[in-house]
Structures are given as C-alpha cells and as structure tokens.
VEXGU-759531 format. One record per residue (C-alpha): residue number from 1; residue in three letters; chain; x, y, z. Coordinates in Angstrom, 3 decimals. Example, Ala and Ser with C-alpha at 12.3 -4.5 7.8 and 13.67 -1.06 7.14 Angstrom:
<rs>
- num	residuo	cadena	c1	c2	c3
- 1	ALA	A	12.300	-4.500	7.800
- 2	SER	A	13.670	-1.060	7.140
</rs>
This chain:
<rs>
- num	residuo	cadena	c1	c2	c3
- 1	UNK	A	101.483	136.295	101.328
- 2	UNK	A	98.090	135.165	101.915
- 3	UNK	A	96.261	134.510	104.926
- 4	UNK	A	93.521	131.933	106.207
- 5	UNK	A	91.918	131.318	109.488
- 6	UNK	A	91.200	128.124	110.649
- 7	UNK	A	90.459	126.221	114.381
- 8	UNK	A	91.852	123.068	113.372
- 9	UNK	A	94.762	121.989	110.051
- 10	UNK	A	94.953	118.876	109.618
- 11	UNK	A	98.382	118.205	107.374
- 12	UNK	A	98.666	115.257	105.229
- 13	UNK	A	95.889	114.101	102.526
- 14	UNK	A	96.117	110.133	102.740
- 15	UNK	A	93.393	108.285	103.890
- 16	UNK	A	94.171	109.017	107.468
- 17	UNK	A	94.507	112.974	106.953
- 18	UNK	A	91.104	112.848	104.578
- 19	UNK	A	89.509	111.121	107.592
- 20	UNK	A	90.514	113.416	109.964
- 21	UNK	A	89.263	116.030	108.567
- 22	UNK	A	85.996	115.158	107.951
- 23	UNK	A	85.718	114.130	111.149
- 24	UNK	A	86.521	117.740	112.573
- 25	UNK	A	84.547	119.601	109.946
- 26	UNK	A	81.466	117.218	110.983
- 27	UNK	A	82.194	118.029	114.524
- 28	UNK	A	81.472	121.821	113.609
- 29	UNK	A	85.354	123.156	113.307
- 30	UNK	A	86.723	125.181	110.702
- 31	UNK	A	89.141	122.800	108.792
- 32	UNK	A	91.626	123.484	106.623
- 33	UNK	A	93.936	120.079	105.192
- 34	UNK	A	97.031	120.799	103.273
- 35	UNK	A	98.928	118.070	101.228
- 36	UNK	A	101.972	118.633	99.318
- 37	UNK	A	101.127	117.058	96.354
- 38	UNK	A	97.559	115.708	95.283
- 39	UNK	A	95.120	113.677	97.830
- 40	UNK	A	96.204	110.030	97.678
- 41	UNK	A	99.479	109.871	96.482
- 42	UNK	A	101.828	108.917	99.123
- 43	UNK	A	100.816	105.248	101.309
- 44	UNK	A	97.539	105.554	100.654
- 45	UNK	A	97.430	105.334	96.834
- 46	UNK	A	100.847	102.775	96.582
- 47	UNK	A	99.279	100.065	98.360
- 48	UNK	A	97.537	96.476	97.686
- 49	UNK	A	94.036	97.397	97.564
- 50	UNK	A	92.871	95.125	100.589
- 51	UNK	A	89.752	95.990	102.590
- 52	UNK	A	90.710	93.969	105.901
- 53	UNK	A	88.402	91.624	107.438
- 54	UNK	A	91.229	91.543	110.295
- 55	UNK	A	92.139	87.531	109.744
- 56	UNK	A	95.961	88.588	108.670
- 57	UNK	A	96.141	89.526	112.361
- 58	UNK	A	94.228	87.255	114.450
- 59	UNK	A	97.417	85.611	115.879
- 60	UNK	A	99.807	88.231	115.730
- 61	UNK	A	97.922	91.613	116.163
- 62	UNK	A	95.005	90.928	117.934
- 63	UNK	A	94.169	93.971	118.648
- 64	UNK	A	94.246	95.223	115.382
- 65	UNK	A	92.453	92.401	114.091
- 66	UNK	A	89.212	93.221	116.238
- 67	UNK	A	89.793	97.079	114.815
- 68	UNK	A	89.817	95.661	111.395
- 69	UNK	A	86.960	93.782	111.655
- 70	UNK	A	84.816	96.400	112.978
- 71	UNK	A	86.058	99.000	110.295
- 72	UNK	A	85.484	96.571	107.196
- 73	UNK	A	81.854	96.443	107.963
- 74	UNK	A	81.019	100.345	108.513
- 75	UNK	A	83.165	101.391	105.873
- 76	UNK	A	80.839	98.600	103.285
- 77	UNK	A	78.271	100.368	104.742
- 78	UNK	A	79.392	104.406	103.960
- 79	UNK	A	81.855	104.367	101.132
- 80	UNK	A	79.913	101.666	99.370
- 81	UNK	A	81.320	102.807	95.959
- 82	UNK	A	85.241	102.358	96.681
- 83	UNK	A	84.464	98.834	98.070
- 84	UNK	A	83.894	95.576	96.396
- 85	UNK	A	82.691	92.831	98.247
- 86	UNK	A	85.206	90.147	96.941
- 87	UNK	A	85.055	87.762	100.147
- 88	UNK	A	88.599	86.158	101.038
- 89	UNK	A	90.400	82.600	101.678
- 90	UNK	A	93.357	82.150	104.072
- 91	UNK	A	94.811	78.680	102.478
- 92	UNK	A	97.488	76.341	103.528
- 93	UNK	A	100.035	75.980	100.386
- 94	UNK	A	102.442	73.455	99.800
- 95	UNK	A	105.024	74.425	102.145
- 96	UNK	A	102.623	76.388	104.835
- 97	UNK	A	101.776	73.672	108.299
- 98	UNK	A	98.294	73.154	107.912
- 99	UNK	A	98.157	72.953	111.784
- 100	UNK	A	98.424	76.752	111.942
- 101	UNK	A	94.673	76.754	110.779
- 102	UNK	A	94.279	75.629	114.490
- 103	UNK	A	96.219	78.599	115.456
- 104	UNK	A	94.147	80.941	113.115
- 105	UNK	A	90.821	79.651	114.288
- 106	UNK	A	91.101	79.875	117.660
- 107	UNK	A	92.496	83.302	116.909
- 108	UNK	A	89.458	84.524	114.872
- 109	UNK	A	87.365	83.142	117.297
- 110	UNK	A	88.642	85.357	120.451
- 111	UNK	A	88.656	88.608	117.885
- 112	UNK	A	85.384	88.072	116.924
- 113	UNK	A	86.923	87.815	113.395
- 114	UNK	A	84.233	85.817	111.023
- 115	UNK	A	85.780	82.725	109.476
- 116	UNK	A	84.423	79.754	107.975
- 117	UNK	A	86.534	77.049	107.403
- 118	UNK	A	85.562	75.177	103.949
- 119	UNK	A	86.803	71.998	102.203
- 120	UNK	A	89.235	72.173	99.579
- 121	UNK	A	86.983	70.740	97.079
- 122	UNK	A	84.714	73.788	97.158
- 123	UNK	A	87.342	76.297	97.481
- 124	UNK	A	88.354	74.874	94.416
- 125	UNK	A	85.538	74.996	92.695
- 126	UNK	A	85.588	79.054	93.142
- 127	UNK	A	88.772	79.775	92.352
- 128	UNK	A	90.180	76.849	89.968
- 129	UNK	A	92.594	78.740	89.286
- 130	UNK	A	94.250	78.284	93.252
- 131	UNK	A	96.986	75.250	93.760
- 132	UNK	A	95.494	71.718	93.468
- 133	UNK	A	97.853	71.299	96.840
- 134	UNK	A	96.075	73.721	98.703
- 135	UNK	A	95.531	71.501	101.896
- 136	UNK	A	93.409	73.588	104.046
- 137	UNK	A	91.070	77.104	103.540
- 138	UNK	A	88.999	79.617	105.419
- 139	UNK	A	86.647	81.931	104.070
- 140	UNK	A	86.433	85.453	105.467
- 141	UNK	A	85.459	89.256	104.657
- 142	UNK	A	87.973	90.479	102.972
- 143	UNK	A	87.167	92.846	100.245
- 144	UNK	A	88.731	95.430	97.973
- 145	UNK	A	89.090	99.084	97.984
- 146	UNK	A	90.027	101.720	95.917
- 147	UNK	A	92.150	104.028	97.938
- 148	UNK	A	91.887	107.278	95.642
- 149	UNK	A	87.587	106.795	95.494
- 150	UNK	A	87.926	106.346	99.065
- 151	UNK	A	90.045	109.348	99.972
- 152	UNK	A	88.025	112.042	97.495
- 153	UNK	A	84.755	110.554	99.346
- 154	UNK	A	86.359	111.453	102.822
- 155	UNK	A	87.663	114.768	101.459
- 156	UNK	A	84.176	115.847	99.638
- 157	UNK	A	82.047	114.606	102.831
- 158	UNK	A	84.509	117.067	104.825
- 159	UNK	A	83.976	120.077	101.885
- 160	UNK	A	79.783	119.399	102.636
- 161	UNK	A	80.373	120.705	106.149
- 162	UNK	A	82.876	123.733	105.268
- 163	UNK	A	86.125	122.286	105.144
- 164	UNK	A	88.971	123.660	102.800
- 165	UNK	A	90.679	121.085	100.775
- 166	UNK	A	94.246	122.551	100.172
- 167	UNK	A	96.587	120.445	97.689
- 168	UNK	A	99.939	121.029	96.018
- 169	UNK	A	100.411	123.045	99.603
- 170	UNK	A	103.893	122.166	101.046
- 171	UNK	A	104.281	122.929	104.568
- 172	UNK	A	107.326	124.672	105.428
- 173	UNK	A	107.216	125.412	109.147
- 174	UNK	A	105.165	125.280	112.211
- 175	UNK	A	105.387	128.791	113.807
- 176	UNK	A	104.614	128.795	117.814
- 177	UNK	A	103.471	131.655	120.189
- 178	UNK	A	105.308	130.215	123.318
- 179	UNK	A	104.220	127.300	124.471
- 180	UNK	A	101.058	126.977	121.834
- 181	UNK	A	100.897	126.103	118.298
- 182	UNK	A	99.469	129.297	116.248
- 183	UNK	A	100.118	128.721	112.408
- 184	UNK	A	101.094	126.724	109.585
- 185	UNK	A	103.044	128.114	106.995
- 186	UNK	A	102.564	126.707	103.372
- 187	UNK	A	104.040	127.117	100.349
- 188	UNK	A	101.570	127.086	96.765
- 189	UNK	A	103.590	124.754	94.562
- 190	UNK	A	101.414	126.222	91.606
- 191	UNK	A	101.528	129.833	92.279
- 192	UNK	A	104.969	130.342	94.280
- 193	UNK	A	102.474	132.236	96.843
- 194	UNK	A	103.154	131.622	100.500
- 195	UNK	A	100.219	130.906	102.630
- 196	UNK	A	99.724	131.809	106.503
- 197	UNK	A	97.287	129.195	108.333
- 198	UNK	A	96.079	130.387	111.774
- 199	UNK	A	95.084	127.549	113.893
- 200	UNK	A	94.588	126.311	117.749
- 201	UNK	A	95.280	123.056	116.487
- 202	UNK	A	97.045	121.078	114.345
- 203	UNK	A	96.931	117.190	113.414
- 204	UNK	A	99.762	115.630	112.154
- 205	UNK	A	98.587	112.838	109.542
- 206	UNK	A	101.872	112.762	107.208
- 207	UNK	A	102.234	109.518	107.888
- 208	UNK	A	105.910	108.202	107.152
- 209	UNK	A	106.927	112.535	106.815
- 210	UNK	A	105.217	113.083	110.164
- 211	UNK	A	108.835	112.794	111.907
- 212	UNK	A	109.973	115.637	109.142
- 213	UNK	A	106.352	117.855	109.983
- 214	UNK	A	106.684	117.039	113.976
- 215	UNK	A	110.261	119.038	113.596
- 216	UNK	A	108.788	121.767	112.084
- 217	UNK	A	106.973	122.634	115.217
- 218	UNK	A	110.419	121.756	117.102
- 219	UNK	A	109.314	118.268	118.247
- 220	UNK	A	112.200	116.392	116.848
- 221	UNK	A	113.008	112.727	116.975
- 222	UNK	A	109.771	111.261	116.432
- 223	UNK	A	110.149	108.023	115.927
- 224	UNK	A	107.812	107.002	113.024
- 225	UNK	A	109.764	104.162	110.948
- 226	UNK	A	109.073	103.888	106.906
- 227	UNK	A	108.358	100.309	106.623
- 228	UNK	A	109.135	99.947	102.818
- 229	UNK	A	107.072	97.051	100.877
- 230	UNK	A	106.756	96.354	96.883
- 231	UNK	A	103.440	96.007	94.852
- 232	UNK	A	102.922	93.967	91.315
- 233	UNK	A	99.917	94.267	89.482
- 234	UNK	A	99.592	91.405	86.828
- 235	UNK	A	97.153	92.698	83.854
- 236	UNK	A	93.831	90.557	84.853
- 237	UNK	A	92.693	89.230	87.448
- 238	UNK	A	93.860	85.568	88.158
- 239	UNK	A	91.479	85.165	91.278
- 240	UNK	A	88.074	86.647	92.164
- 241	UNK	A	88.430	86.629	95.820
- 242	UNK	A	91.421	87.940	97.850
- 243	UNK	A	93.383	84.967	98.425
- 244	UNK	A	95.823	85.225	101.912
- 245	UNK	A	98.249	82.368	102.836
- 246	UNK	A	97.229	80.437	105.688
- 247	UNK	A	100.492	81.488	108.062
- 248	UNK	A	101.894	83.972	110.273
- 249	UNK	A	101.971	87.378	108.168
- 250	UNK	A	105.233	87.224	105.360
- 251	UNK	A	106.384	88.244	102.514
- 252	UNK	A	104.504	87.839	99.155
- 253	UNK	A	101.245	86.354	101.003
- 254	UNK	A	98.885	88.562	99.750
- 255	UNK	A	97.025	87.991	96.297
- 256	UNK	A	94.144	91.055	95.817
- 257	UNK	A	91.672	91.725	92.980
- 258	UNK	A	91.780	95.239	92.109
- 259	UNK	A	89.424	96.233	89.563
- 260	UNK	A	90.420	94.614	86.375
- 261	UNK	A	94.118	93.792	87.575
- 262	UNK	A	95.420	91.756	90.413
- 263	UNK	A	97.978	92.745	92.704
- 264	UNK	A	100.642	90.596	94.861
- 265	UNK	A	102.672	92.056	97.833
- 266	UNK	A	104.280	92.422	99.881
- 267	UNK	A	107.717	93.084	100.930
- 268	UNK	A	108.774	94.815	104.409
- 269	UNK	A	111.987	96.183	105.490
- 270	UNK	A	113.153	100.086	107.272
- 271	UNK	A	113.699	102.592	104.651
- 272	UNK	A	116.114	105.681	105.447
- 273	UNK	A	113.852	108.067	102.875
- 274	UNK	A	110.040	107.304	102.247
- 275	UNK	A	110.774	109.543	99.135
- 276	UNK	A	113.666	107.280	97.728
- 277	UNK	A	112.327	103.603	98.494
- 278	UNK	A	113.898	101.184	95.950
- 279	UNK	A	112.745	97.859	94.345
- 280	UNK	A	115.214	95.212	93.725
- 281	UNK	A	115.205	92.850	91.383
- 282	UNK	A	115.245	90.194	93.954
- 283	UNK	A	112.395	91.623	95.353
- 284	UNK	A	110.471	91.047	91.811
- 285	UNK	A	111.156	87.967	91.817
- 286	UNK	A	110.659	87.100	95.097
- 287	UNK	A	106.765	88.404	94.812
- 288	UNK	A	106.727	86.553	91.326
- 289	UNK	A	107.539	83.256	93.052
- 290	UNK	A	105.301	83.854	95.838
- 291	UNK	A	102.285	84.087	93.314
- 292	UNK	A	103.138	81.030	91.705
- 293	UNK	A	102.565	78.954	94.974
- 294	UNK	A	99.440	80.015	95.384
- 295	UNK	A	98.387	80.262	91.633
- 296	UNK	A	100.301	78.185	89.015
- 297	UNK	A	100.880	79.931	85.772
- 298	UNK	A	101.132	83.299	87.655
- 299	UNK	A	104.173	83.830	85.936
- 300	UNK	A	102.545	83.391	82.616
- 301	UNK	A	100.675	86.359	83.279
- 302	UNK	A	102.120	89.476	82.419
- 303	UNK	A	103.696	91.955	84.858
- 304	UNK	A	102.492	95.545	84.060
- 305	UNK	A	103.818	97.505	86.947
- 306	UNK	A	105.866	97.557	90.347
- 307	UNK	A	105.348	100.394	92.659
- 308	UNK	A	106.720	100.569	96.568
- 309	UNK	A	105.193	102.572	99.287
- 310	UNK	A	106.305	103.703	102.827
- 311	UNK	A	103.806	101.855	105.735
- 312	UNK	A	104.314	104.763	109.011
- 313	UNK	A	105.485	102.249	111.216
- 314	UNK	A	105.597	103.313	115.245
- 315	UNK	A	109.374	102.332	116.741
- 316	UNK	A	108.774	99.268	118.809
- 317	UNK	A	110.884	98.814	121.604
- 318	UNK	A	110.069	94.828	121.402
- 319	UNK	A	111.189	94.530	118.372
- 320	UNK	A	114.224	95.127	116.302
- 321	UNK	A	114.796	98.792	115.031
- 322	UNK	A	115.089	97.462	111.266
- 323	UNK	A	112.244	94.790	111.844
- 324	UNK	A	109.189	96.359	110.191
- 325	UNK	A	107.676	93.123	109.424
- 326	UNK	A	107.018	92.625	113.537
- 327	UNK	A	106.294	96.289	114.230
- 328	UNK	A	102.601	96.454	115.375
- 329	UNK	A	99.895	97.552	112.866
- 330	UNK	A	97.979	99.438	115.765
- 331	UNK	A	97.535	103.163	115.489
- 332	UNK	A	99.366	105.376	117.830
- 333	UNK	A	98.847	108.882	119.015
- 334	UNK	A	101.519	111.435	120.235
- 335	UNK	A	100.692	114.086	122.464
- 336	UNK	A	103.245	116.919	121.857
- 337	UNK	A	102.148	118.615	124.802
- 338	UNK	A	103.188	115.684	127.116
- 339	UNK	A	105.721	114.810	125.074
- 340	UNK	A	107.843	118.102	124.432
- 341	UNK	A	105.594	121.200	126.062
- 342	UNK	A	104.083	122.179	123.131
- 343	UNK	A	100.336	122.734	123.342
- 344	UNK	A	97.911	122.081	120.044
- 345	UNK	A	99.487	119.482	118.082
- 346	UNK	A	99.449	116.019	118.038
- 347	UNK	A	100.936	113.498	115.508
- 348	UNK	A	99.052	109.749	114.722
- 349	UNK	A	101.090	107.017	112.700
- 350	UNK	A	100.494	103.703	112.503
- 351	UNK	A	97.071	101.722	111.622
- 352	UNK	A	95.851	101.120	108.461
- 353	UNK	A	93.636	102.363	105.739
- 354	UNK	A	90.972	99.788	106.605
- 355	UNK	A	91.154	101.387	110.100
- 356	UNK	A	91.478	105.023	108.203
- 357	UNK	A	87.896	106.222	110.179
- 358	UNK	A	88.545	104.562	113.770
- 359	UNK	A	92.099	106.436	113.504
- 360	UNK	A	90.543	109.715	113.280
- 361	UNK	A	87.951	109.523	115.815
- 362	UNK	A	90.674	108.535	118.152
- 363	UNK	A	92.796	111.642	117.549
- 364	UNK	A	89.815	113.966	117.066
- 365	UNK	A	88.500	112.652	120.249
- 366	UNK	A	92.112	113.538	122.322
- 367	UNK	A	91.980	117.200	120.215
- 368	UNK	A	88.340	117.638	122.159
- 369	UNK	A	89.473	116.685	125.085
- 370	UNK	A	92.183	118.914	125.215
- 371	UNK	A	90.178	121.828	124.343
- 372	UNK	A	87.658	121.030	126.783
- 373	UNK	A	84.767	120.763	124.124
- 374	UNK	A	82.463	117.925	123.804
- 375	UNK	A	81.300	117.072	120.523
- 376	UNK	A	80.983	113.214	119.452
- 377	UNK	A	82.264	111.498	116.766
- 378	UNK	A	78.723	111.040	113.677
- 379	UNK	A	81.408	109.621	110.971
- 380	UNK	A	80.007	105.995	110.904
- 381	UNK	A	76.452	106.957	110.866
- 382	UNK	A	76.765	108.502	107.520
- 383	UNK	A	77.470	107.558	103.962
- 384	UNK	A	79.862	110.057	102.118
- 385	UNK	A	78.506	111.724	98.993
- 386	UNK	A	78.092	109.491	96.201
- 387	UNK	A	77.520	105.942	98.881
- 388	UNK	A	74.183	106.960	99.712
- 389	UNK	A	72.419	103.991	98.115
- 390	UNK	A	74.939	101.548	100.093
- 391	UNK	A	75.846	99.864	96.503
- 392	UNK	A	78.954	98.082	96.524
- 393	UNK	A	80.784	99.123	93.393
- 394	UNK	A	81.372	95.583	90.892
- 395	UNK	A	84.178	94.636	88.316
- 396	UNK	A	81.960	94.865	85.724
- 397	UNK	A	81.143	99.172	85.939
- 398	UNK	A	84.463	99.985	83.821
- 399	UNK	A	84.054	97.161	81.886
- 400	UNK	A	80.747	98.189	80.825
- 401	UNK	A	81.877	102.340	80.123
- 402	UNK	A	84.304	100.748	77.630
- 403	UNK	A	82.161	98.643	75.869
- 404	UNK	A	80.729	101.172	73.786
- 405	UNK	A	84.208	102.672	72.689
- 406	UNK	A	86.433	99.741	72.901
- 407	UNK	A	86.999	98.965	69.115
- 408	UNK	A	87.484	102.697	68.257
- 409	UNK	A	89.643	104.621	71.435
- 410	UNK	A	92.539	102.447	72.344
- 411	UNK	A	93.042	101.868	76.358
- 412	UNK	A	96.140	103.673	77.271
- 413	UNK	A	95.913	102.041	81.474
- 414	UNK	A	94.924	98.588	81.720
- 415	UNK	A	95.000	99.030	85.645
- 416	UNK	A	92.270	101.828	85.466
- 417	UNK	A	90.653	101.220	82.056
- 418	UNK	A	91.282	104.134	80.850
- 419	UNK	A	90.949	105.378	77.090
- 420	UNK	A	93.542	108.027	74.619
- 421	UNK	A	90.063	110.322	74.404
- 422	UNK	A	89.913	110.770	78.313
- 423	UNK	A	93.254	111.256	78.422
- 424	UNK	A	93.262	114.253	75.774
- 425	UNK	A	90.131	115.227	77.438
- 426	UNK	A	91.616	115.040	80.917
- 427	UNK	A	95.190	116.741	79.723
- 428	UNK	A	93.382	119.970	78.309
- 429	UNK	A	92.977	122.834	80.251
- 430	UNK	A	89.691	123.837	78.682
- 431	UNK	A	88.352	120.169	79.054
- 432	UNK	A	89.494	120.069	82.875
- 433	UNK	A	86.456	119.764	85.574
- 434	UNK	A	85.987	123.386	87.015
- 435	UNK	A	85.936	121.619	90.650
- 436	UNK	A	88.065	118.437	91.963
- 437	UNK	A	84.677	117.150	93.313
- 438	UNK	A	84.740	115.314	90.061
- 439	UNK	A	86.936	112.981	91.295
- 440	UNK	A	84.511	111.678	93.330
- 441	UNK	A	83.161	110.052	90.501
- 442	UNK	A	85.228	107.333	89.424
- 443	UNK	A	84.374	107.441	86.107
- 444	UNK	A	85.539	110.716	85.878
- 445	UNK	A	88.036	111.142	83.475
- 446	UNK	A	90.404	113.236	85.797
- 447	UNK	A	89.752	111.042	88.301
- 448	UNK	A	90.959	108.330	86.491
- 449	UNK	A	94.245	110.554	85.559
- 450	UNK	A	95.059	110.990	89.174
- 451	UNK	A	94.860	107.046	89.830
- 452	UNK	A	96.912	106.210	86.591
- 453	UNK	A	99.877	108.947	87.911
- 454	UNK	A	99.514	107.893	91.076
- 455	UNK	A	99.873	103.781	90.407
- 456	UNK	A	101.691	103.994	86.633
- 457	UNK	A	103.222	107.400	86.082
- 458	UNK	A	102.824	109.337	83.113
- 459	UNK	A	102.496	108.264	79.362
- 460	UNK	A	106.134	107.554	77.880
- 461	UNK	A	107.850	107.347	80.745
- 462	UNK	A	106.296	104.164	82.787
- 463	UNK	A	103.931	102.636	80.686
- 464	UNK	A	106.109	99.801	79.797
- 465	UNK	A	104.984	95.780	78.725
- 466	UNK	A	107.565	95.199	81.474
- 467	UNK	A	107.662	95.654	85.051
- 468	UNK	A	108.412	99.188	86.171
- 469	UNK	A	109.205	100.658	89.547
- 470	UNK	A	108.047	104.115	90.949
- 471	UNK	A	108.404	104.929	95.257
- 472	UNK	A	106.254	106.706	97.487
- 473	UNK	A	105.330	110.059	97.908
- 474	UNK	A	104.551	112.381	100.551
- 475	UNK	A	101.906	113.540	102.201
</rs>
C-alpha cells in the first residue's frame, strides 16, 4: 500500500478533470488527478472535434451559447496549438425552412454570438463542394480542436505548478471520517499496488461514471444521464470549414474538419452503460445520409471509422428521462454537502469541452468558498506550455512531417498521419519517451499512439477499409 498526501483530488482525466486541476494547482493546492485509464479517452477523446462558437445554441440553449462564445475565443488565445481556426457556416439545406435563419439571427444577436449572414453565391465559392440547394448561410467562429493536444496541455500546465498526474489509477472507494471526505483509494492497474490519497477535497469530474464515483463516497442516485451519440470520420476532408445545418440542433447536423479527416455526427439517445454504448447500423446510415444533404458525393467518400461516446447529461425534470437530445448543455454543480451531509466533495457534469475552462473555475470557485480561502481563478490569462506564441496549429503541419518519409514508411492511421516507423518506435519499451510530457507535442510519436487507440483501436483489430465501431470509456 502506498500513500500520498494531497489538499485537493480531482478524479477523472477528460477535458473537464485536466481543467480542474490546473486550475487548483495554479491556485497554489497540492493536486493529485487520477484517471482509470489514460488522459483523454472517455467523452473527451470520442467526440466531433468542434471548437464552439456557441451558434448551435443560440435558440435553444442560450445560455450556453453566450458560455460558448466566450470560451472559443480564450481558449484560441491559450491552447493555440490544439485549435485550428476553420471558421463555420450554419446553412439552410433542401428540406431545412430557411425562415429559421430569422430565428437564428435574432438569437445570435441577444447572445452576443458573431454571425454574418452571406449569400449563397460566395458560400459557394468556399466550399464548392456544399449543396447547389443550399438556400441560405451564416458565417461564424467555429473552429476545430484536438481533444487529446488539448487535454495533455491542461494536464502539463497543472504538472508546471506541482500537480501529480496519476493515470491507469482506478478508484475504488471514497473513505469518510464522519461527516468529511478524507481519502481516495486507488488501485495501480500496472503494478496491482493499492494507493491511499489523503485529501480535504475531492472533485468529481468522471463525467458520465460520476453517478458510479458519487456512490463511492455514499452519495448515491446522482442523476447524471449518458447521452449516447455516434461519430464517422470519412478519410479527407470534404469541407474546409465546419459546416452546421441551419435548424434547431438534430441528428447528423454536424460536418467538422479534423486534421486530415472529416467527421459527421451526431446521434443522441440515454444509454444504460457509458462503457457498453452500441452503434447500429441504422445509425450508420442515418449519419451517411445526413452528409449527403449537405455534401453530395459524401457517400463516395470512404468511411474509415465509427466510434460512440457518452455526453454526461444532467436529468432534466422538463424534459423526458430518455430525451437526451433536449437535455440542457449547461454545466451543473452538485454540492454533496447540501445534498447528502457529506462535507469536501462535489460532483460537475454537464457542459462541454469548448466550455472545459469556464467549468472548472466554477467548481474550483464553490471548493474556495467552502474552505473559506480566497484565491482567484489566473487560467485564462495564460497560455499552457507549448501555446506560448498564440499560433493556431494548420492542416498542413502533419502533412508536411510526412513529406519527407511518405514514399518509403507506409501510413498505418490516416486519421492521425501516422507512419509503421513511429509505431515500432512508439511500441518499444526502450524507444518510449522517459516522461508523458511528450505528448504534449503532437508530433510526438506516442502522442500520436494514444490518439490512434483512443479514435481507431489497435493495429489488426480496427483498422479496417470499412466502418468500425468502438464505445466510450471511462474516466
């Protein structure tokens, strides 16, 4: 048994957890984050790769479309190199009522959303690849982001000011001394060892497990709902711009450039297990027909993977229990003090990974407050090691690392570019980065290997010329 010391765990290594975090460790506590598998592989890294410019949500979130808005711009501005600036259109298909652009401006205007609406003709001329009956178009912010940069740039920003990073760490229980948390009890996955965490506090980031972790600590029926969508990356990009169908949020509307790929999504309905989430046939199909509205030919291109993750969904009380696709997007905090008598932990679902930073100052804000300290939040006044220069990362950077070697090391992951040499490289122990603050580095071959598990499993097994599935996995 092993033993650590720490004022604040923070369990769960998505985007949420990583922010968290670093926002403790930068407000001067000793942080410790534990994950159960590797940083970025449950919602965070099985997701559509779209930075937000909050238009999706104008009319039916507005809320979380002002959040949105305000988040895409500072996190341009201090993880530069997981974002490209891609820009975005909201356009009026075929079958969407072109009147809702009415809808959708006035709603952009009250959230302080930026949108431009722009003639066909010129959208056109942008991306000729969009439907000639395209009848109406908006440009906004949107951008793209690379969740697994994005995460290691949280999680090495929180390492610069002390924090432990603590993967492949499965929590098994949440032990109590009366009415106050006092540890976390881990299990190494690699070594068999338990680990002991002593805290004051711990923050609950597991996303669509945080029901499972919140019952741990005996706080049981936490209502956080696993809204279950499906992913398909096609093997090039068909658009340079994120391209969003001009209607209320649905299935399929989404079409985002991710590096050298494209991905459509995305489905929504309740899954029972966020570890067993399932994609249907129908559901392939149904995101292969929805690309060919907005870009004809989409189904010409090939299909190179299906994924599904979990979204941690709040329970809505205005809503259906197995609507997900009406749940609110808005973060949500839950005192466990209030809420069962237990002092030191709170749980936050909900949100987004756009609003990944705003969520964590929230809940590290409430943690001050209940320990009476003051210490403000400094997370969006500072670029994360590795943004510094405020460079917006471009298509063409893993284009250009294969150029030298592309005739003579065959590509084993069109997603993430990635050669057979940094795969052998990557998959020898003697070749293996001494630290995991290589993975800040995108073009870090191990890097790379976590992104290619994460989104494509490994070689053999779901590397297929047809469409695969693989589900989420916990934080």
């Amino acid at each position: 048994m092993r033993t650590l010391s720490a004022d604040v765990v923070v369990i769960g290594g998505g985007a949420t957890g990583a922010g968290v975090v670093r926002d403790v460790a930068m407000r001067g506590y000793k942080a410790v984050l534990v994950d159960r598998v590797d940083l970025g592989q449950g919602t965070t890294g099985r997701y559509h790769g779209l930075l937000h410019s909050g238009g999706r949500y104008v009319v039916s979130d507005p809320h979380s479309a002002s959040e949105c808005a305000q988040e895409n711009a500072i996190l341009t501005r201090i993880q530069a190199d997981a974002v490209e600036e891609t820009g975005g259109y909201f356009v009026a298909t075929e079958v969407d009522d072109p009147a809702w652009g009415d809808d959708f401006a006035r709603g952009a205007a009250a959230t302080k959303v930026p949108a431009e609406e722009i003639s066909v003709s010129e959208l056109l001329t942008l991306e000729p690849r969009l439907n000639r009956k395209i009848s109406r178009a908006f440009r906004v912010l949107d951008g793209s982001v690379d969740g697994w940069q994005l995460v290691w740039g949280a999680a090495n920003s929180a390492k610069h000011y002390g924090a432990q990073i603590l993967t492949y760490h499965r929590v098994t229980k949440i032990n109590r001394d009366g009415d106050r948390v006092a540890a976390v009890i881990c299990r190494d996955d690699k070594t068999g060892e338990d680990v002991t965490i002593n805290c004051n506090f711990v923050i609950n980031c597991a996303a669509a497990w945080g029901g499972q972790i919140a019952a741990m600590a005996g706080c049981h029926d936490v209502q956080v709902v696993p809204g279950a969508g499906i992913m398909i990356a096609m093997n090039h990009r068909l658009t340079n711009s994120v391209i969003n169908r001009l209607t209320y949020p649905a299935d399929g509307d989404i079409l985002v450039p991710v590096h050298t790929v494209c991905v459509i999504g995305t489905t929504d309905q309740k899954a029972d297990d966020p570890d067993k989430l399932v994609i249907s046939r129908e559901e392939v199909q149904q995101m292969m027909d929805c690309g060919e509205l907005l870009v004809p030919g989409f189904r010409d291109a090939r299909a190179i993977h299906a994924w599904a993750g979990a979204r941690p969904l709040v329970k809505d009380s205005r809503v259906g229990s197995e609507d997900t696709r009406h749940m609110s997007r808005g973060m949500s905090i839950i005192d466990h003090d209030s809420r069962d008598g237990l002092k030191g932990l709170l749980t936050i679902a909900g949100g987004k990974l756009t609003t990944y930073r705003l969520m964590a100052e929230h809940v590290v804000d409430q943690m001050c407050e209940q320990l009476g300290d003051v210490r403000p939040c400094t997370t969006a006044n500072e670029a994360v090691p590795g943004s510094e220069s405020g460079k917006t990362y471009q298509v063409t950077h893993r284009l250009h690392a294969r150029e030298e070697d592309r005739l003579d090391d065959q590509i084993l992951c069109e997603c993430e570019l990635m050669s057979r040499r940094q795969w052998v490289n990557a998959s020898t122990p003697s070749h293996r980065p001494a630290s995991t603050t290589c993975a800040a580095n995108c073009d870090s071959a191990w890097a790379l290997v976590r992104a290619v598990f994460a989104r494509c499993g490994p070689p053999g097994s779901r590397w297929r010329r047809s469409t695969s599935t693989s589900s989420g996995r916990p934080a």
